[in-house]
C-alpha positions as CSV (number, residue, x, y, z in Angstrom):
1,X,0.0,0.0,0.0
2,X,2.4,2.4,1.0
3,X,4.6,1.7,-2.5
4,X,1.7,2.4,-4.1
5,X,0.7,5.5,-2.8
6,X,4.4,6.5,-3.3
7,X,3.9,5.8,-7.0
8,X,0.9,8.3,-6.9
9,X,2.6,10.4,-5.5
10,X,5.7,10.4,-8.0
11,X,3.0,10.5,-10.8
12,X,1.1,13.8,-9.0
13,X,4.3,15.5,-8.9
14,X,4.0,17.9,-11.3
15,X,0.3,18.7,-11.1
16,X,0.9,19.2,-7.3
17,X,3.5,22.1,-8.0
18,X,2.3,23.8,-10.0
19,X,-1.1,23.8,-8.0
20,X,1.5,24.9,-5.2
21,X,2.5,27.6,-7.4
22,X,-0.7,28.6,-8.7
23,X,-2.1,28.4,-4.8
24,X,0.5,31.2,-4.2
25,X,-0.7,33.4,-6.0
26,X,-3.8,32.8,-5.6
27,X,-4.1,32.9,-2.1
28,X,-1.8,36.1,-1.9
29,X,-1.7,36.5,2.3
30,X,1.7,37.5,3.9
31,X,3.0,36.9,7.0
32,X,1.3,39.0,9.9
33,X,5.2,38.7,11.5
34,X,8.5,38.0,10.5
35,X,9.2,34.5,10.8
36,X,12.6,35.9,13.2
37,X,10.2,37.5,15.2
38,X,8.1,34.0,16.0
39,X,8.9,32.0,19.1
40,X,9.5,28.3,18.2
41,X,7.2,25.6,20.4
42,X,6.5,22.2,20.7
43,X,3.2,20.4,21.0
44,X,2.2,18.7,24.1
45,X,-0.8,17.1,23.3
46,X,-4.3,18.1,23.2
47,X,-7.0,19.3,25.7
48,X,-10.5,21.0,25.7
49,X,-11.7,24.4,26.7
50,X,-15.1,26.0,27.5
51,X,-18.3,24.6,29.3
52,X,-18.9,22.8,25.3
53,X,-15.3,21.3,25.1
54,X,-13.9,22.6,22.1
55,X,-10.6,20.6,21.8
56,X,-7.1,22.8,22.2
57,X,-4.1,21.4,21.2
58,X,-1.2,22.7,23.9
59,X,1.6,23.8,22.9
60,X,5.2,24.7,25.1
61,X,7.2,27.8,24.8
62,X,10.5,27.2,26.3
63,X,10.6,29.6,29.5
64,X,7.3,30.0,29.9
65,X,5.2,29.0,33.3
66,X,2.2,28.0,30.8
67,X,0.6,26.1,28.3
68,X,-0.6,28.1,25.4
69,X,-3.9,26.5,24.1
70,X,-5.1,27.0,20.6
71,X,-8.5,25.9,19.2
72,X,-8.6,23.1,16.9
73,X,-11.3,20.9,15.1
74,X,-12.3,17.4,16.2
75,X,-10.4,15.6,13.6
76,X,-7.1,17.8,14.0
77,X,-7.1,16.6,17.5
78,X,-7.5,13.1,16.6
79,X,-4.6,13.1,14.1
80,X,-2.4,15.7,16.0
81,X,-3.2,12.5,18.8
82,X,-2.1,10.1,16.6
83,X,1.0,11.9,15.4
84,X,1.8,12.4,18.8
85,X,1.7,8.7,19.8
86,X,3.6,7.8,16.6
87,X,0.2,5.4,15.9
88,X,-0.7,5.5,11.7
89,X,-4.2,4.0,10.6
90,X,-4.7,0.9,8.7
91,X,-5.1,3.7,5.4
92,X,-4.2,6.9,5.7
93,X,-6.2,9.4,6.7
94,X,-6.4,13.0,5.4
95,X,-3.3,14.4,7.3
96,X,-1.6,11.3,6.5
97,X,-2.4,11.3,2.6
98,X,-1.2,14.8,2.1
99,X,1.9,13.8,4.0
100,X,2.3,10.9,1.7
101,X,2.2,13.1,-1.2
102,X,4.1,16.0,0.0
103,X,7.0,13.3,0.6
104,X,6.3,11.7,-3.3
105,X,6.7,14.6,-4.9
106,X,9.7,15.5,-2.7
107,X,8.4,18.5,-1.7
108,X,9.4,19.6,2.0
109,X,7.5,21.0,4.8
110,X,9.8,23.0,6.7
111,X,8.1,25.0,9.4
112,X,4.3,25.8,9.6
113,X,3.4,29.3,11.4
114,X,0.3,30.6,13.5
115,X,1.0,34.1,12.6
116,X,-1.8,35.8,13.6
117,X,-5.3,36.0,15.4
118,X,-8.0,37.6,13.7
119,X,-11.6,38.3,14.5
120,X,-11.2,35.2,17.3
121,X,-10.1,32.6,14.5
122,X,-6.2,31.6,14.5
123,X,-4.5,32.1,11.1
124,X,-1.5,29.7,10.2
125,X,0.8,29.1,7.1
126,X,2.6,26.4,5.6
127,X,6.5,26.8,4.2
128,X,7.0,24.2,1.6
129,X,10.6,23.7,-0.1
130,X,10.3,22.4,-3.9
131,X,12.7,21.1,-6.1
132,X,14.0,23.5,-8.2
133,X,12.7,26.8,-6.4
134,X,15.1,29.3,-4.1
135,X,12.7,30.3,-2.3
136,X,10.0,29.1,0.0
137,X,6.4,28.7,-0.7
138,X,4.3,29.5,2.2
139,X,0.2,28.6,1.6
140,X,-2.6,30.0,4.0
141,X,-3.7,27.1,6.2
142,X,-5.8,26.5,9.3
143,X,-3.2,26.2,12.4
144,X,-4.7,22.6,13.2
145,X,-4.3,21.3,10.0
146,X,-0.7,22.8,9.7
147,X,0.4,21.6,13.1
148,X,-0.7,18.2,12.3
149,X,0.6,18.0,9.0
150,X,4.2,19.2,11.0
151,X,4.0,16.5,13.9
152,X,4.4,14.0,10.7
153,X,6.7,15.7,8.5
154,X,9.2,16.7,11.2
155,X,8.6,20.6,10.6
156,X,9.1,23.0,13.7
157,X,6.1,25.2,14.6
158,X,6.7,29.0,15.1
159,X,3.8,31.4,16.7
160,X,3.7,35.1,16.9
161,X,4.0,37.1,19.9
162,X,0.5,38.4,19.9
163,X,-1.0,34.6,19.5
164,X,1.0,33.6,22.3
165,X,-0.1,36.3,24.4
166,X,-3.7,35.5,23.5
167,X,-3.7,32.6,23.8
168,X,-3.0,32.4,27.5
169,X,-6.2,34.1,28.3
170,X,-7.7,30.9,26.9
171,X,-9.4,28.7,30.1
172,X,-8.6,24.8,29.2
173,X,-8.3,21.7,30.2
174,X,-6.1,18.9,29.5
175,X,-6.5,15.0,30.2
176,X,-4.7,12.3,32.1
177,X,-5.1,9.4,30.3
178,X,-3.1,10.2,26.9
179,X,0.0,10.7,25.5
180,X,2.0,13.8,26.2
181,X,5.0,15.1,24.5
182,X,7.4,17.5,26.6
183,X,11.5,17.6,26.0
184,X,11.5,15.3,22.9
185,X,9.8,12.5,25.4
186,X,6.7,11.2,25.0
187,X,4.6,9.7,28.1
188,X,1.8,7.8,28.7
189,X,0.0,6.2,31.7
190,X,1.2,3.3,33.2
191,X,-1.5,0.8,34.7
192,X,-0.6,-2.4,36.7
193,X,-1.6,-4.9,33.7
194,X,1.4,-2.9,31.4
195,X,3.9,-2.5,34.6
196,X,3.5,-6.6,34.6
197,X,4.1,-6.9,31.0
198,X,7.5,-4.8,31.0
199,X,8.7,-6.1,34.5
200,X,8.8,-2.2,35.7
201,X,9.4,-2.0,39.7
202,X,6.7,-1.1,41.6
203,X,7.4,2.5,41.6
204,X,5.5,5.5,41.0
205,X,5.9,7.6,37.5
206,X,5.0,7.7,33.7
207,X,6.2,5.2,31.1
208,X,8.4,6.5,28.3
209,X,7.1,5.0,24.8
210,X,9.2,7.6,22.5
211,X,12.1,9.9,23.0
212,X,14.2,11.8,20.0
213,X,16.7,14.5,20.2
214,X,18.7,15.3,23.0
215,X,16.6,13.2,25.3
216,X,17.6,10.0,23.3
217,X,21.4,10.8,22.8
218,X,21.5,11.6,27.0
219,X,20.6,7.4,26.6
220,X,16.6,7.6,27.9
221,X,14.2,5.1,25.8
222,X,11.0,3.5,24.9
223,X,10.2,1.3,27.8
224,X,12.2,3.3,30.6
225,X,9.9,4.5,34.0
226,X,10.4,7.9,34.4
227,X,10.3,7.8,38.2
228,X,11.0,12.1,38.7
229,X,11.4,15.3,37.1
230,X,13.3,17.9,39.3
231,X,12.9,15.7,42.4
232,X,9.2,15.3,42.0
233,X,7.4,12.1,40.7
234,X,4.8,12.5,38.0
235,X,1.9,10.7,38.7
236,X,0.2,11.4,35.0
237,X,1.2,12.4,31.4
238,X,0.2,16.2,32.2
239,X,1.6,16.1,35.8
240,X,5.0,15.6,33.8
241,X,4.2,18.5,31.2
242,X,3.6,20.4,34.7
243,X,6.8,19.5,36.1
244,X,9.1,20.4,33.0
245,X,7.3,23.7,32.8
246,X,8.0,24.8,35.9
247,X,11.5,24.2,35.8
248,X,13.3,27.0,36.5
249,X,14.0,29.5,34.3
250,X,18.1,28.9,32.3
251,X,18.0,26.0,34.3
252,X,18.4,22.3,32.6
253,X,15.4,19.9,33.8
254,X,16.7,17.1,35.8
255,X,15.2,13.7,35.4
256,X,15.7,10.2,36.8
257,X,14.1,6.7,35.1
258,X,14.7,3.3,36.0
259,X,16.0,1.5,32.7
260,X,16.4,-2.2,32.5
261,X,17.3,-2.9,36.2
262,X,18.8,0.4,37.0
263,X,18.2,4.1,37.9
264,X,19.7,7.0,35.2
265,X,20.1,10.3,35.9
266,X,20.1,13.0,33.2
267,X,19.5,16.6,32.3
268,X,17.9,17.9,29.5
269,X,17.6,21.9,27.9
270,X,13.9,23.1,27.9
271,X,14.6,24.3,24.8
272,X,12.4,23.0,21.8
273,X,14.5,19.8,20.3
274,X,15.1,19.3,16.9
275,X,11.7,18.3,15.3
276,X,11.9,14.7,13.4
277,X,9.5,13.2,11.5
278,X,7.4,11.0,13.7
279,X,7.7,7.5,13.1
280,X,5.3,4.7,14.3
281,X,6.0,3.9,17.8
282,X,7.1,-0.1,18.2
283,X,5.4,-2.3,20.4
284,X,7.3,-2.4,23.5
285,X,8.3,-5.5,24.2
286,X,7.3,-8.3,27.7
């Protein structure tokens, strides 16, 4: 299946860039802010806000004692979820597809942006690299679809000043059952029936089912219990989020995990890691 769709893709090539090319034009909107003027985040994982629930995907600025929650659709969350969790459907989906044929017709996604906020709806922007073109093509886009189209593709996400700062006044909610990205690690809940299945110690904390960047080169992994982040145990996914955010500011966040028998210690920059494309997450292993 997927050789086939990367056939399509090959074959759509052309017709997709110049549709690219004709889209800028077409859709002729500029940057509300200079892309050096944007502040570089990473996605946490998704939440609600409001007495109806509207979903929110969270987002980290490094330094910051928040979460900054922007509003999303229904199926953004679900496939900024499944990005997250490194988890791909049977066949691909509509964030997926596009991926699939962005990557075909080797065109790059290099950074999306949520540039602006106007009349209470979030604006964002794609930057796309083609082959034979010096210069970026950036398309208008919905932030949701944008962010979830960068989780996949490895693109970093940049968001105005102004967004950020509105953003905060947004009330939300986040959950403790699901996955949740912070440092380059990605956590889930651990229940006894998994701790059994590993052989994890009867200890307190999160398990680790991804980790990229500097978190992986430090020597954390898939399978480790994180057991405490600045001296504190996390007893969810967003207590962990919590923790690493309130790590003090131009300090390194210190964390410990048992791994395989024994305890590690390492520290890690708050900064936003490198983005990679996400790639499924394997089955961790009895």
């Amino acid at each position: 299946m997927r050789e086939s769709l990367s056939k399509l893709a090959q074959l759509l090539a052309p017709c997709l860039i110049l549709l690219m090319a004709w889209s800028l034009s077409a859709q002729a909107r500029e940057l509300a802010v200079e892309p050096e003027e944007m502040v570089e985040v990473e996605v946490a994982t998704v939440g609600t806000a409001g007495m109806a629930g509207v979903p929110v995907v969270l987002l980290r600025e490094p330094g910051a004692r928040e979460v900054i929650p922007i509003f999303i659709g229904v199926n953004e969350a679900q496939a900024i979820l499944r990005a997250l969790a490194g988890e791909r459907p049977p066949r691909p989906l509509t964030h997926e597809l596009l991926g699939d044929v962005l990557e075909g017709a080797e065109v790059s996604l290099s950074r999306v942006y949520v540039d602006a906020l106007t009349d209470s709806t979030f604006l964002g922007m794609l930057e796309l690299t083609l082959p034979g073109r010096d210069e970026p093509l950036r398309i208008d886009s919905r932030p949701s679809d944008a962010i979830a189209l960068a989780l996949n593709a490895g693109a970093s996400i940049h968001v105005a000043p102004e967004v950020l700062e509105a953003a905060r006044q947004i009330e939300y909610q986040g959950f403790d059952d699901q996955v949740v990205v912070a440092l380059g690690i990605t956590v889930t809940p651990l229940d006894d029936d998994l701790r059994e299945a590993l052989g994890l110690p009867d200890h307190a904390g999160v398990l680790v089912s991804d980790v990229r960047g500097e978190a992986a080169e430090a020597g954390l992994a898939p399978g480790d219990l994180l057991l405490e982040v600045n001296g504190e145990t996390p007893d969810s996914p967003l207590h962990f989020l919590e923790l690493v955010r309130d790590t003090p500011a131009g300090e390194p966040a210190r964390l410990r995990a048992w791994q395989q028998g024994e305890t590690i210690e390492v520290e890690l920059s708050t900064e936003v890691p490198m983005p990679s494309p996400r790639r499924r997450t394997p089955e961790l292993e009895a």
